[in-house]
Phi, psi and omega in degrees: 000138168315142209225119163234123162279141173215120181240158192224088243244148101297089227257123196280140215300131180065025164237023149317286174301334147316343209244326185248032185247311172274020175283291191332307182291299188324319192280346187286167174333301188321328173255044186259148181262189149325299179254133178221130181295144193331286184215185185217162174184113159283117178229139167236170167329156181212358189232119026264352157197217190269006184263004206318325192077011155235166188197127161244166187240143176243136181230111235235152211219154107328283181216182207306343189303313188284350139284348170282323169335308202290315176297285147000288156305310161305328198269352170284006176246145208285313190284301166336270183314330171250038164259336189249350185307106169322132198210134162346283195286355167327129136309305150310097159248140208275134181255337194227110196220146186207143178217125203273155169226120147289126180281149154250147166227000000 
């Protein structure tokens, strides 16, 4: 069954496009692993409008083995981890991770 990460970010006024030029960086070639997820979908908030300063990213797995695979990779790689490493100077701060199973009924 389908595995969704949902991470959940606050992103500081006027570092969007900072916070989504390093989505970016993620996404190239360089991290792709073994296991690479179904899909992705960056969504922020619209309400009370489009500056909210939050965003969230959903990341969709087949099942949970192939997120453990992904996670695994991430954190054994070096260049990840200091692409996602928290910093004073971070656009970003991660406030939330959840992590989902889809029921079938």
């Amino acid at each position: 069954m389908a595995v969704f990460a949902i991470y959940r970010y606050a992103v500081k006024p006027g570092r969007m496009a900072d916070f989504m030029a390093k989505l970016g960086q993620a996404n190239s070639p360089k991290f792709n692993s073994r296991v690479m997820p179904v899909s992705v979908r960056t969504l922020r908030n619209k309400v009370p409008g489009p500056e909210t300063g939050h965003l969230t990213l959903m990341i969709e797995y087949d099942d949970m083995a192939a997120y453990g695979l992904r996670m695994a990779y991430e954190h054994s790689n070096r260049e990840w981890q200091k692409l996602f490493e928290p910093t004073p100077d971070s656009a970003e701060t991660l406030l939330s991770v959840e992590i989902l199973e889809e029921l079938l009924v």
